[in-house]
C-alpha positions in Angstrom: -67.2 174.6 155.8 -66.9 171.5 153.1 -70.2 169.6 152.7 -69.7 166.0 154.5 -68.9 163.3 151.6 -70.9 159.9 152.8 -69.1 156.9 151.7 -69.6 152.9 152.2 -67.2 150.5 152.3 -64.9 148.2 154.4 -62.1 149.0 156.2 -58.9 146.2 154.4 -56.3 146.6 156.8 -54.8 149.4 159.6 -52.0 151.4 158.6 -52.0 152.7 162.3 -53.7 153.0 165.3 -53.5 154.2 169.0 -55.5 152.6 171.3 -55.5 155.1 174.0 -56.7 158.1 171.8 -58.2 155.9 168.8 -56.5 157.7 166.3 -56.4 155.4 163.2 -55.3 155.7 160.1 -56.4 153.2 157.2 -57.1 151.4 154.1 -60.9 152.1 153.4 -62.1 149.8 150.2 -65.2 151.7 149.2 -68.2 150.1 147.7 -68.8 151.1 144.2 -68.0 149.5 140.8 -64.2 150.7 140.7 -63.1 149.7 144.0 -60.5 152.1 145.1 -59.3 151.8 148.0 -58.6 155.2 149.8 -56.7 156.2 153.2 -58.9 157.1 155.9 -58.4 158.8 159.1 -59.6 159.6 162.4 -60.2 158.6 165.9 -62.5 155.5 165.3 -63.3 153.8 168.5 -64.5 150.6 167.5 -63.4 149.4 164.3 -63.4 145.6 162.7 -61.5 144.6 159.7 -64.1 143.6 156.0 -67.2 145.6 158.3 -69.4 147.3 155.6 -69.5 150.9 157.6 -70.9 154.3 156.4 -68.5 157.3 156.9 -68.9 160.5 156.6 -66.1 163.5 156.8 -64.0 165.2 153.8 -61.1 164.9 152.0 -57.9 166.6 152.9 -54.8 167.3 150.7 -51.7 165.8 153.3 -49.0 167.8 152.4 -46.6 164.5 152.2 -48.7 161.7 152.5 -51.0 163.1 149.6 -55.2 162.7 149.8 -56.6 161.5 152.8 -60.3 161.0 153.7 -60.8 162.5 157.3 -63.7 160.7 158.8 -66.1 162.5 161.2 -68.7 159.6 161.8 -68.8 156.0 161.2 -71.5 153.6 161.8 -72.5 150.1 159.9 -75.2 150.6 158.2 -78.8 148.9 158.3 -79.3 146.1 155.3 -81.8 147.5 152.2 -82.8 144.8 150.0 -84.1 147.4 147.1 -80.9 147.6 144.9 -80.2 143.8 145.7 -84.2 143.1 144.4 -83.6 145.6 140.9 -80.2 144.0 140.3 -81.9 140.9 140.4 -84.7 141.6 138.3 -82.5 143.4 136.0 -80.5 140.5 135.2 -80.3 137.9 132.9 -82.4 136.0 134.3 -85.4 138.0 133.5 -85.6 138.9 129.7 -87.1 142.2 128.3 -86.5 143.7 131.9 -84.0 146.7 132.1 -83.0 148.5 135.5 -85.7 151.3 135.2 -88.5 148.8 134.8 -87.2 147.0 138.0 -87.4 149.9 139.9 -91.0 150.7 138.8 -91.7 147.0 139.6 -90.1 147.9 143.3 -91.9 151.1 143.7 -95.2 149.8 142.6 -95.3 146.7 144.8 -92.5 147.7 147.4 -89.2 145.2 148.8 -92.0 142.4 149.5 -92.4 142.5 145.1 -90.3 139.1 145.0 -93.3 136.7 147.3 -96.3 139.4 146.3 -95.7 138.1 142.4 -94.8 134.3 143.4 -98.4 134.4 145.4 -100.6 136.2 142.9 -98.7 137.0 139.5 -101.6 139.4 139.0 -100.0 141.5 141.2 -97.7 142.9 138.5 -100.9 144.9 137.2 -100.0 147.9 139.4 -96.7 148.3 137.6 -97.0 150.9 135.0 -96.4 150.5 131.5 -95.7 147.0 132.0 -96.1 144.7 128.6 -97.3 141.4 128.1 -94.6 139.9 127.4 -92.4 141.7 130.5 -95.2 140.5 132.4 -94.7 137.1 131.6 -90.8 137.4 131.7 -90.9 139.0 135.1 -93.6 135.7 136.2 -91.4 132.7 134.5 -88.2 133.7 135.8 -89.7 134.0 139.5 -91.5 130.8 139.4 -88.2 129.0 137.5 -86.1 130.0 140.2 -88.4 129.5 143.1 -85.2 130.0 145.1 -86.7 132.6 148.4 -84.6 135.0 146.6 -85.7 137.3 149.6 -84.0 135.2 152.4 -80.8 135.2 150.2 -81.2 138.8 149.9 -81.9 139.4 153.4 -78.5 137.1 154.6 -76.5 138.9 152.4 -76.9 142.0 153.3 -77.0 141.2 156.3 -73.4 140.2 156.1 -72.7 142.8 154.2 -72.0 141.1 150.9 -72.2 143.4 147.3 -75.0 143.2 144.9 -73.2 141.8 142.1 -71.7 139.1 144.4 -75.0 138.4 145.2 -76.4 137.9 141.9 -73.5 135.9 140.6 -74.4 133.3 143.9 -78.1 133.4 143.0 -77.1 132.8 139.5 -74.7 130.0 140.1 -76.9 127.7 143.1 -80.4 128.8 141.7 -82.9 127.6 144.4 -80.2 125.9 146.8 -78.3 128.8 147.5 -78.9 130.1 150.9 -78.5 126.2 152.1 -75.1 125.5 150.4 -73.3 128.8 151.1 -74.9 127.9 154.9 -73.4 124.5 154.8 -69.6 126.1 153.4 -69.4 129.4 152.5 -65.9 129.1 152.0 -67.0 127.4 148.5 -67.5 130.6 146.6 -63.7 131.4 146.6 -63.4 128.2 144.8 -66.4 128.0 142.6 -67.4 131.4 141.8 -65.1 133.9 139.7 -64.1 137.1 142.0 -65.1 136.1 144.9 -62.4 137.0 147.6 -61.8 134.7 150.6 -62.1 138.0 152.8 -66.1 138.2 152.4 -66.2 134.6 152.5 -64.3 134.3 155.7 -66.4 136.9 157.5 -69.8 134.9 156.7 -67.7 132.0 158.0 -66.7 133.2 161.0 -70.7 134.9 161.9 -72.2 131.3 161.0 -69.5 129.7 163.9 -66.7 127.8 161.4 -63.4 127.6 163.4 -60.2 128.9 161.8 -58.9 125.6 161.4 -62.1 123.9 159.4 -60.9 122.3 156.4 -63.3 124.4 154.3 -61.9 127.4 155.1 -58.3 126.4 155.1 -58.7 124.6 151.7 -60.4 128.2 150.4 -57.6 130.5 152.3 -54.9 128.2 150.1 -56.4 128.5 146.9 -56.8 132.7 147.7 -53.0 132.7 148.6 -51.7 131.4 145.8 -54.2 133.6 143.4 -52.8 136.4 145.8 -49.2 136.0 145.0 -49.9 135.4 141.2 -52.1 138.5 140.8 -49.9 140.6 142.4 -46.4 140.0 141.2 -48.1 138.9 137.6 -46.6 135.5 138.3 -48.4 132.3 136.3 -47.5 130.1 139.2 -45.9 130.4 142.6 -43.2 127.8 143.8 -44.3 125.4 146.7 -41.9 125.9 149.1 -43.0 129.5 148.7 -46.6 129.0 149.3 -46.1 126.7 151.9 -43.7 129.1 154.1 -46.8 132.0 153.1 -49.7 129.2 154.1 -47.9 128.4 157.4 -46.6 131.6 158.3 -50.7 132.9 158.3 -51.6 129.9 159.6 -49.3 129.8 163.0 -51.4 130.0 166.0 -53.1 126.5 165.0 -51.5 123.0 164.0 -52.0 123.1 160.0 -51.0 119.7 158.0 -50.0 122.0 154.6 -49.8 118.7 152.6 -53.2 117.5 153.0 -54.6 121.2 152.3 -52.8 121.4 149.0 -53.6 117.8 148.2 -57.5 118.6 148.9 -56.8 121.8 146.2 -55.7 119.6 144.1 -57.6 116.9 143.8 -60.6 119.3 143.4 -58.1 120.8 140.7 -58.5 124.3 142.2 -54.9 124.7 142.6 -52.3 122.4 140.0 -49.0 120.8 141.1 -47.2 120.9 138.3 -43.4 119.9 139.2 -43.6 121.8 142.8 -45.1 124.8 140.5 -48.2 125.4 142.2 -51.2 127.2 139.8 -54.3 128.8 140.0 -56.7 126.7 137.4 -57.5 129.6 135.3 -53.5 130.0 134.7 -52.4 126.4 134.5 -55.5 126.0 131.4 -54.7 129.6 129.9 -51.0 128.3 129.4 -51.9 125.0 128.0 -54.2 125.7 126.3 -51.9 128.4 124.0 -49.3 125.9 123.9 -51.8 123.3 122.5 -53.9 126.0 120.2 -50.3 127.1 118.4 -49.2 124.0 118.3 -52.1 122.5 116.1 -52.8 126.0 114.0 -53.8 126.3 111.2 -57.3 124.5 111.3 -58.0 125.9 108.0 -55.4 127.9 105.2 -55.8 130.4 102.3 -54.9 129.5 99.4 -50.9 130.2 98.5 -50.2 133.4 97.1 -47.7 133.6 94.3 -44.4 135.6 95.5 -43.9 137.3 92.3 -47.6 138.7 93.0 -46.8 140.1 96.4 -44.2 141.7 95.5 -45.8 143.8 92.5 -48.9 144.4 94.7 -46.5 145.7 97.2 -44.8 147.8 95.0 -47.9 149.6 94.3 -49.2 150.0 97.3 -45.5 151.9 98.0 -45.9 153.6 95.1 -49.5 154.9 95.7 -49.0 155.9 99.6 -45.4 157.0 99.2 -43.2 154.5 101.1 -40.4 152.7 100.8 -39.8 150.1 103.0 -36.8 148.7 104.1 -35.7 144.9 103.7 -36.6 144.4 107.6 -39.8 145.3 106.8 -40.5 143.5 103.7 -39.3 140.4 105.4 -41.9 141.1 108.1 -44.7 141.5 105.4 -43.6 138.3 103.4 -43.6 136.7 106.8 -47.6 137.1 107.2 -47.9 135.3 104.0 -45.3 132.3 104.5 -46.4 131.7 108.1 -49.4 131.6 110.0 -48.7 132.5 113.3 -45.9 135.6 113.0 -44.8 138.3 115.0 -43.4 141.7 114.6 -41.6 143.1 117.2 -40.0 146.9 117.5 -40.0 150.3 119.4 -41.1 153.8 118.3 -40.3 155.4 115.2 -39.8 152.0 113.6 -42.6 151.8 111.2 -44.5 148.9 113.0 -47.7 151.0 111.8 -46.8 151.5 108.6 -46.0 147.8 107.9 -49.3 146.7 109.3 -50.9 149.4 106.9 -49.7 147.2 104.2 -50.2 143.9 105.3 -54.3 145.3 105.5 -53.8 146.6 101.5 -52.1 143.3 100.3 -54.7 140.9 102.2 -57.7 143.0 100.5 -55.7 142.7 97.2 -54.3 139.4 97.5 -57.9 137.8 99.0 -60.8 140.1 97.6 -63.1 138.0 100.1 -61.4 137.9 102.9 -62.4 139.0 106.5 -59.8 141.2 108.5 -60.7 141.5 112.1 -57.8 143.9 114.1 -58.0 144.5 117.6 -55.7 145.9 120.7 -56.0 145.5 124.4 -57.7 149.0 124.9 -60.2 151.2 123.0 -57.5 153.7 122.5 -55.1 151.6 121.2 -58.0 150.0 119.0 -58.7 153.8 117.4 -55.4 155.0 117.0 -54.4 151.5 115.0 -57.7 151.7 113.1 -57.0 155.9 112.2 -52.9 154.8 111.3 -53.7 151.9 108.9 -57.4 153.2 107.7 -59.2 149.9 108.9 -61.9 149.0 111.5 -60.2 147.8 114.7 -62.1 147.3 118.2 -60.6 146.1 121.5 -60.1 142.7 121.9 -62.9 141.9 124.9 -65.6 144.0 122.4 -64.4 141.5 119.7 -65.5 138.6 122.1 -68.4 140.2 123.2 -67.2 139.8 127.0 -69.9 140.3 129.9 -68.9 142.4 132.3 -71.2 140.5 135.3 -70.6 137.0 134.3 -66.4 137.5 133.3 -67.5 135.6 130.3 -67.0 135.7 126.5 -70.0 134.7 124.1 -67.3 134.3 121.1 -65.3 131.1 122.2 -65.2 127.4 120.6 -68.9 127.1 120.3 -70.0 130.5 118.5 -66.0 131.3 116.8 -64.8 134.4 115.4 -65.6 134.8 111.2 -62.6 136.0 110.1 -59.9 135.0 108.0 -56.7 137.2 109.6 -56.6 138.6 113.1 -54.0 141.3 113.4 -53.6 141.7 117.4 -51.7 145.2 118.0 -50.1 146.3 121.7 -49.6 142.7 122.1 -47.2 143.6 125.1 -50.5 144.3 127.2 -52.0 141.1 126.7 -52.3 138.8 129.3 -52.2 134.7 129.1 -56.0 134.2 130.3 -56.8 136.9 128.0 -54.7 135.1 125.0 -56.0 131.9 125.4 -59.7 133.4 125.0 -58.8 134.9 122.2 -57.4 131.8 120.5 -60.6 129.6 121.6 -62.6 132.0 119.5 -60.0 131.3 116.7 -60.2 128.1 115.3 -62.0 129.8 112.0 -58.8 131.8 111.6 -56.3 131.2 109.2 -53.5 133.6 110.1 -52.5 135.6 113.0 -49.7 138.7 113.1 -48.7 139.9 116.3 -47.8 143.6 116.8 -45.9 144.8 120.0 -42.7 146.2 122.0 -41.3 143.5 124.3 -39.6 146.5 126.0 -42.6 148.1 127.3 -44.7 146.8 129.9 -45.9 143.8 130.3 -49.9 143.1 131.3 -51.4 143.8 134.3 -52.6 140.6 135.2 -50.8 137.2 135.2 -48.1 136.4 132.1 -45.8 137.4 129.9 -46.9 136.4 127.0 -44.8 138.3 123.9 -41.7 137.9 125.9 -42.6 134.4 126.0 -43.9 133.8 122.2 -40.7 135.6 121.5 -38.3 133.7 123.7 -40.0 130.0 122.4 -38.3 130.4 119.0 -41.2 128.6 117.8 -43.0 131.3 116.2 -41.6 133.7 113.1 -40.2 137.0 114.6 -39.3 139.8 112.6 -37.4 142.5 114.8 -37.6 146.4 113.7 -34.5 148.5 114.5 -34.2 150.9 112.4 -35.6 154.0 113.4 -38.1 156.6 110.7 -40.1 158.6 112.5 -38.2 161.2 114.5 -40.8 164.1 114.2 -39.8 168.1 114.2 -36.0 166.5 114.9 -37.3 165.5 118.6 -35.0 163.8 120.4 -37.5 161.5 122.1 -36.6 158.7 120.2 -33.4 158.6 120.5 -33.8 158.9 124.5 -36.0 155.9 124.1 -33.1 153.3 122.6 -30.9 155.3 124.7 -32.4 154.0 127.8 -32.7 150.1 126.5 -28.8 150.7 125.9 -27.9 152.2 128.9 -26.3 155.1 127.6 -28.6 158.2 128.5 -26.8 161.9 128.9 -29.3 164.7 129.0 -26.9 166.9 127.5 -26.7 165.3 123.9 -30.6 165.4 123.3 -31.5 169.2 121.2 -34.6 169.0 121.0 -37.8 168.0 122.6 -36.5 166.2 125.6 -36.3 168.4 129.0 -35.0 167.7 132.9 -36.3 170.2 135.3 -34.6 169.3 138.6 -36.6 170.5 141.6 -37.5 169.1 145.2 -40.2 166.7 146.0 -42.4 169.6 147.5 -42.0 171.9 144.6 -42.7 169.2 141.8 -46.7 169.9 142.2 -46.2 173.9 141.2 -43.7 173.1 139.1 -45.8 171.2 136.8 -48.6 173.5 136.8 -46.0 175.8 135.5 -45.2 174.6 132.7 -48.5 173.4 131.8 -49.1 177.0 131.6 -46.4 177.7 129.6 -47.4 174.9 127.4 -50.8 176.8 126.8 -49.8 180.2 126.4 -47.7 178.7 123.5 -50.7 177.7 121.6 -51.4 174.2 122.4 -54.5 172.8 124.1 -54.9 171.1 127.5 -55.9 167.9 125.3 -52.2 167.8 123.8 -50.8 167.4 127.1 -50.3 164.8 129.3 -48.9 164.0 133.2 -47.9 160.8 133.6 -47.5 159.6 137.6 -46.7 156.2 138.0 -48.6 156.2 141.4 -51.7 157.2 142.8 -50.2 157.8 146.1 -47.9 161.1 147.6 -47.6 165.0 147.0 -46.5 164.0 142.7 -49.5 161.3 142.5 -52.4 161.1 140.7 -54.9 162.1 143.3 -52.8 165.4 143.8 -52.0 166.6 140.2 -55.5 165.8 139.0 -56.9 168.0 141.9 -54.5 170.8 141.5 -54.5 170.8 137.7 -58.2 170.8 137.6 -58.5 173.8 139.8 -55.5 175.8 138.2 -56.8 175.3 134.2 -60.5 174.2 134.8 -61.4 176.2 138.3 -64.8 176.8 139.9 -67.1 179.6 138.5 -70.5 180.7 138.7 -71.2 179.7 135.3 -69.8 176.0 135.3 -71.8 172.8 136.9 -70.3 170.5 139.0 -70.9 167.0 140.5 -68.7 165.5 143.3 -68.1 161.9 144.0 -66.2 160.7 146.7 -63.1 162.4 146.1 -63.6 163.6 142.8 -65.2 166.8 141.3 -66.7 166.5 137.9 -66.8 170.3 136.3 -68.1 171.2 132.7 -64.9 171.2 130.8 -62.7 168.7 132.5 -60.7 166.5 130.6 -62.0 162.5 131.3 -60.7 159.1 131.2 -63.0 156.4 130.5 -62.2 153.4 133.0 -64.4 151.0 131.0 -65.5 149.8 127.6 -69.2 151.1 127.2 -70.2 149.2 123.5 -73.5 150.3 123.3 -72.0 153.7 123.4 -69.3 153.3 121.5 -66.7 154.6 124.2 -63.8 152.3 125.1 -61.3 151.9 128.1 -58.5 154.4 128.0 -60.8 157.1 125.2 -60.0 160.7 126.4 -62.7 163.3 125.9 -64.1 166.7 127.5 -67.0 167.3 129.7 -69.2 169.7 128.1 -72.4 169.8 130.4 -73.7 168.8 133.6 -77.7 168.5 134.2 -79.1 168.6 137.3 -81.6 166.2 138.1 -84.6 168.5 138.4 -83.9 169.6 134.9 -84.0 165.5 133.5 -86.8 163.3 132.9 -86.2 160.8 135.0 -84.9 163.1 138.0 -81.0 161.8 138.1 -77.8 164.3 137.7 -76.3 163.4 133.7 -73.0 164.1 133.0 -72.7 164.6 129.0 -69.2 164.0 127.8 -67.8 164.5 124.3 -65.1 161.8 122.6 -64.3 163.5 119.8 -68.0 164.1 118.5 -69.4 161.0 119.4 -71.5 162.4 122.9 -71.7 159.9 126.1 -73.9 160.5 128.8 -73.5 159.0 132.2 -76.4 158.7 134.8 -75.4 158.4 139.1 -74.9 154.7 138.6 -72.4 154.9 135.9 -70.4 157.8 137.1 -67.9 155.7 137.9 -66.8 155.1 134.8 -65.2 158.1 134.1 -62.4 159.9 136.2 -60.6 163.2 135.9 -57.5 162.5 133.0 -55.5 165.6 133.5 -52.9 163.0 135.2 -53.1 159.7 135.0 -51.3 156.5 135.1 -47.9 155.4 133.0 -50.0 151.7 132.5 -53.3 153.7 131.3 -51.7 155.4 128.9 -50.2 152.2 127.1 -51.8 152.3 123.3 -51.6 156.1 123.4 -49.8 159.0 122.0 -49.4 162.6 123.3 -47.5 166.2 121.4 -46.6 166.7 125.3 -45.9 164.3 128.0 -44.9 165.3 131.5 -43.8 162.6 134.2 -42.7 163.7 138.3 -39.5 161.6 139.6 -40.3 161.6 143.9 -38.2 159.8 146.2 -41.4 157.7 147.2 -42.0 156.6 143.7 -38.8 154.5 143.6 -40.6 151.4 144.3 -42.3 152.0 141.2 -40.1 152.7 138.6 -38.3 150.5 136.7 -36.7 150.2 133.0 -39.9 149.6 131.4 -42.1 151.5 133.1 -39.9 154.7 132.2 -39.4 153.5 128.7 -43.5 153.1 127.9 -43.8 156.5 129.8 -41.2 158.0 127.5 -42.8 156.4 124.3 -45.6 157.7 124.8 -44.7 161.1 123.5 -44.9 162.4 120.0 -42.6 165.6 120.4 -42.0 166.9 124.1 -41.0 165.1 126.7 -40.5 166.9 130.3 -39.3 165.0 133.1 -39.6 166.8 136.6 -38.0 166.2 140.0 -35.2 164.0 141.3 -32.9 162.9 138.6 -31.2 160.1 141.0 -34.5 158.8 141.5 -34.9 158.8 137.3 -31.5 157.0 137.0 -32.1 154.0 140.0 -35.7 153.4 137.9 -33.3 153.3 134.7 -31.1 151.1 135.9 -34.0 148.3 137.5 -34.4 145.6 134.7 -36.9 144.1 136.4 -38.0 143.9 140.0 -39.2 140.4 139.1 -39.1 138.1 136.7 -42.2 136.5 136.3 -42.9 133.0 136.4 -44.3 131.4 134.0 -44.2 128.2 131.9 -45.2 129.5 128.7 -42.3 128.8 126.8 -41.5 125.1 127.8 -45.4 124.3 127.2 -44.9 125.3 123.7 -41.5 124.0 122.8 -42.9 120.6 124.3 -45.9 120.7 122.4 -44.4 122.2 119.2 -44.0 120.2 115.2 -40.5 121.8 114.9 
C-alpha cells in the first residue's frame, strides 16, 4: 500500500460535488512556495471554500482526467506560531540573523522567545553560539518594533493566513498592525503587493463585515480588474466589461458600481483612463516607458566615425569567419546611429550572430565602455552569454530583485553603470518588468532590443515588442533571411511555413516528423521514441517533451511520471525523496523554477540529480538533494525543495530562451484550448534538429490556424506616439 502524502492547503473552488454521498472533486491550492493547485478527490463531508485544511491520501494516475490527489482524511489544522516567529526573525528586519540561528533562538527559549527577550534581553544568553552583535540585532529590532508581534502571529494563523503574508503585513503596519487589518482587513488587497482579496475576505467575514461594506466592495473591484488583466495578459479591462463582471458577482445585494469605482479611483487603486479601467501597477508601467523613451538619451557616447565601423567590422568578419548580409549590417549600424533600436527575426536568422558583433565593435569602438546583456530567464541569459562570448545574467539578477518584498534595489536612486544594455528574448518581457528595467537606466546611453514578435508574448500583463514594434517610433531592423539550417533539418522551414500558412508534412526531408496516434496511446507512444532516441546514441539531456498543459492523459504531470519511471526507474541502489506528487530520484533530469543568485542557478537551468542524503547522514539532520548544472553543484535543503521539479516534460512557455537536438510535443483533443499560432511556433523553434510531433493532426492544424485567442489590451503604443519628438 502507498505511504499517505500529508498536504496543507485550501480548497479554491468545487469542480463537483454530491451532497447525498459527499463525493467531491476539487481544486486544492496547496501551501508551499510554488502554489500549485492540484485536483483532489473524495467524499468530504464538510468542506468550506479558502479553509487551510490538512489532507492526507495519495495520488492516482486518472486514466483521462490525468493526476488526481485521492484524499483519505481532512481536518483544519491547529495554528503553530514557530515558522511564523523564525520567518520573522529571519527577516530583514533583524540583521546578522539567518533562518538557522532563528530556529536556535526558538528552540532555546521556545514560541513565548518574542515577550521572554522584550522582558529581559538577557534572555538571549541561552541561545548557543549567539554573537554580540546578533545579540544586539536580535534586541533592537524587537524593541524598534514593539508591535505584539505574538498577537499578530497568533490572529493569523488563526485565520489561516501564510507566513510570508504575514511578514510582509508586519513589515508594512510595524506596531499598528493587528489594529488596522482589525479595523479593514479588506486594505491589504489595495496596499500590500500579492495579497489576494480571497484571504482578505475570509478575515472579513470571521471579524463580522457584511458583503455589502464599502471596504470590502472597494477591495473585491480593485481584485477583479487585476483578475481579468492577469489572466488574459490584458493592460486594462474596458468599463462596461468590469461593470457587467462587478455586478454580475455582486447580484444578491443592491451595489451602486459608480461610487465603488469612483472610491478606486480617487484612492488611484484602479485608473479611468477614457472608460479603460487599470490596475496602478499597469497604468504607471505604461507611462512611465512612454515617458522614459521619449526623453532617452540622458547621457550619449561620443559619435563614432562610419568609415571606422565599417573597417572594424570588416575585421571582426574576417577574424570569426562571417559575412553578413546588408540586413544585418544595417541592424549593426543601427546600434550606432540610434539609441533605442530593435532587431527583430525568427530562427536561423543570425539574430545571435549580429549581437556577437555589436559586443566586438562596442569593445573596439569604446575601449572603456560597460556592456551589461541580460534576458528574461537564466537559460536564455547562458545561452546568449555562451553564443556571443560575453557575460549576460537575467534581467531581475541585474536589478537585484527581492523575492519577499517584489522589489528591485537597482532603480532611479541606486542606477545601473553601464553604458549599453543589450536585452535578448525581448518577446518574454512584460510592461511592469520593462518599466523597471528602464528606471534603473537613466545611466545608459544605448539600448538594442533582441526578439521574435512571433513567439509568445509574456506571461504577465503587455505586449511590449509587439507594441515597441507597432509605435513606429523606435528603429527596427527585420531579419528574413534564413542561415542556419543545421544537418539540412527542415525545422526551419516548418517554422516560416507556419507564420505563412502554408504547412504540408510531406515536403519537409529531414528532421521534422508526424506520428498520428489516439489520445490514449500518445503517453506509450512517446516513451517509444524516446527510447529509440537513446538507443541511437543521444542522451536523455538532448531531449525534450514539450506539453502545453499540465492537465490530462499527454500533460505534464503524466509524461514526467511515466518518463521518470521508464528511463530513470526505482532500484535498490538509487535514493529518493517524494514531495507532494513528485518523486525526486538520483539521476532525474531537473528544472529550476527560480533564480537562486547566491548559487548561481537561474529560472529555466536544466541539470541532473546526482545524489540524495538522508538526513541522519547531514549535519544539521535535513534530507539534501545535490544537483549538478553543468559542473557548477546546487544543493537544496526541505524548505527549498520546491524549487526544483522533474524536467523530463515541461512546459512550451518554460522552455522560451532554450534550445534542444530533440524536441517532442503531444496534440490531445483537450489541449485545443491551448494552442494557438504562437504557442506551436515557440514550441517548434525550439528545436535544433528533430522535431516530433505526436497525436491528433486536426487538433495541430485548428492550433495553426488560431492567430490569437485575444488580443490584448493595451495602450502602449498611443502613450508613446503621444509622448514621442518625431
Amino acid at each position: 500500500m502507498d505511504e499517505l502524502i500529508t498536504l496543507n492547503g485550501k480548497i479554491t473552488y468545487v469542480l463537483y460535488r454530491n451532497e447525498t454521498n459527499f463525493y467531491t472533486v476539487a481544486k486544492f491550492l496547496v501551501n508551499d512556495e510554488k502554489e500549485r493547485h492540484i485536483t483532489i478527490t473524495g467524499i468530504l463531508p464538510e468542506i468550506e471554500e479558502d479553509v487551510l485544511y490538512d489532507i492526507q491520501g495519495t495520488y492516482v494516475e486518472h486514466p483521462k482526467y490525468g493526476m488526481q490527489f485521492q484524499v483519505q482524511t481532512i481536518q483544519q489544522p491547529l495554528p503553530s506560531e514557530r515558522e511564523g516567529i523564525i520567518r520573522y526573525l529571519s527577516s530583514s528586519q533583524f540583521p546578522h540573523i539567518g533562518k538557522k540561528l532563528a530556529e536556535r533562538v526558538v528552540e532555546a527559549l521556545g514560541e513565548d522567545c518574542l515577550a521572554m527577550i522584550k522582558d529581559n534581553p538577557d534572555c538571549l544568553l541561552r541561545v548557543p553560539r549567539l554573537s554580540k552583535a546578533q545579540y544586539e540585532s536580535i534586541v533592537n529590532g524587537i524593541q524598534e518594533d514593539d508591535s505584539g508581534l505574538q498577537q499578530l502571529v497568533s490572529f493569523m494563523n488563526i485565520h489561516g493566513i501564510g507566513i510570508r503574508n504575514l511578514i510582509r503585513i508586519n513589515q508594512k503596519y510595524g506596531k499598528d498592525a493587528l489594529k488596522l487589518i482589525k479595523e479593514n482587513p479588506y486594505r491589504v488587497v489595495e496596499e500590500l503587493d500579492g495579497f489576494g482579496f480571497a484571504t482578505a475576505d475570509k478575515i472579513g467575514k470571521e471579524l463580522g463585515f457584511e458583503k455589502n461594506d464599502p471596504n470590502r466592495l472597494h477591495a473585491y473591484l480593485i481584485a477583479l480588474c487585476e483578475m481579468f488583466c492577469m489572466k488574459n495578459g490584458d493592460s486594462y479591462i474596458p468599463e462596461a466589461l468590469l461593470k457587467e463582471s462587478f455586478l454580475k458577482k455582486t447580484k444578491e445585494f443592491e451595489v451602486n458600481f459608480d461610487e465603488v469605482l469612483d472610491s478606486c479611483v480617487l484612492s488611484r487603486a484602479l485608473i479611468n483612463d477614457d472608460g479603460c479601467i487599470y490596475p496602478k501597477a499597469q497604468y504607471d508601467a505604461e507611462t512611465y516607458i512612454a515617458s522614459f523613451l521619449a526623453a532617452f538619451p540622458y547621457r550619449t557616447l561620443e559619435p563614432c566615425d562610419d568609415d571606422e565601423v565599417k573597417d572594424a567590422l570588416k575585421n571582426i568578419q574576417d577574424s570569426i569567419g562571417i559575412t553578413y548580409d546588408e540586413t544585418q549590417i544595417h541592424a549593426i549600424h543601427t546600434l550606432f546611429d540610434t539609441p533605442v533600436s530593435i532587431m527583430s527575426g525568427g530562427p536561423g536568422t543570425g539574430k545571435t550572430t549580429v549581437v556577437r558583433a555589436i559586443v566586438e565593435l562596442l569593445k573596439r569602438m569604446y575601449p572603456n565602455c560597460i556592456i551589461e546583456c541580460c534576458a528574461p530567464t537564466g537559460r536564455a541569459a547562458k545561452r546568449l552569454s555562451q553564443l556571443c562570448e560575453t557575460k549576460s545574467s537575467t534581467i531581475h539578477s541585474l536589478l537585484q530583485w527581492n523575492l519577499e518584498s517584489n522589489e528591485f534595489k537597482k532603480n532611479e536612486k541606486e542606477p545601473l553603470m553601464c553604458d549599453v544594455l543589450i536585452i535578448d528574448e525581448f518577446s518574454m518581457v512584460d510592461s511592469y518588468l520593462f518599466a523597471n528595467l528602464l528606471k534603473a537606466s537613466h545611466n545608459v546611453k544605448k539600448i538594442c532590443i533582441i526578439g521574435d514578435e512571433d513567439q509568445l508574448p509574456s506571461v504577465s500583463p503587455g505586449c511590449v515588442l509587439r507594441d515597441l514594434i507597432a509605435s513606429n517610433v523606435i528603429p527596427t531592423v527585420r531579419l528574413e533571411h534564413i542561415y542556419r539550417q543545421k544537418d539540412d533539418s527542415s525545422v526551419i522551414t516548418l517554422s516560416k511555413d507556419l507564420l505563412e500558412n502554408r504547412i504540408d508534412f510531406n515536403t519537409y526531408e529531414k528532421g521534422v516528423l508526424f506520428y498520428e496516434t489516439d489520445e490514449i496511446n500518445i503517453k506509450q507512444s512517446i516513451l517509444k521514441i524516446v527510447q529509440n532516441c537513446l538507443e541511437k546514441g543521444y542522451e536523455l539531456s538532448d531531449i525534450q517533451v514539450l506539453s502545453p498543459m499540465y492537465a490530462g492523459n499527454a500533460g505534464i504531470t503524466v509524461l514526467n511520471q511515466a518518463l521518470q519511471e521508464t528511463f530513470n526507474p526505482k532500484t535498490v541502489d538509487k535514493n529518493e525523496v517524494r514531495l507532494g506528487y513528485i518523486t525526486f530520484r538520483e539521476g532525474d533530469k531537473i528544472l529550476q523554477l527560480k533564480n537562486q543568485p547566491d548559487d548561481e542557478v537561474s529560472n529555466g537551468d536544466i541539470g541532473t540529480l546526482i545524489e540524495i542524503v538522508d538526513a541522519k547522514e547531514t549535519e544539521d539532520k535535513k534530507t539534501t538533494i545535490v544537483v549538478d548544472f553543468d559542473g557548477n553543484f546546487v544543493e537544496y535543503k526541505p524548505d527549498s525543495f520546491s524549487n526544483i521539479t522533474l524536467a523530463y516534460c515541461i512546459s512550451v512557455h518554460k522552455s522560451q530562451g532554450s534550445e534542444y537536438p530533440i524536441v517532442i510535443m503531444p496534440f490531445a483533443k483537450n489541449q485545443w484550448i491551448m494552442l494557438n499560432k504562437k504557442l506551436i511556433y515557440t514550441a517548434i523553434t525550439r528545436c535544433k534538429n528533430t522535431l516530433i510531433l505526436i497525436g491528433n493532426k486536426e487538433v495541430f492544424f485548428q492550433g495553426c490556424n488560431v492567430e490569437e485567442r485575444h488580443q490584448r489590451n493595451t495602450k502602449l503604443v498611443q502613450k508613446i506616439k503621444s509622448k514621442s519628438k518625431v
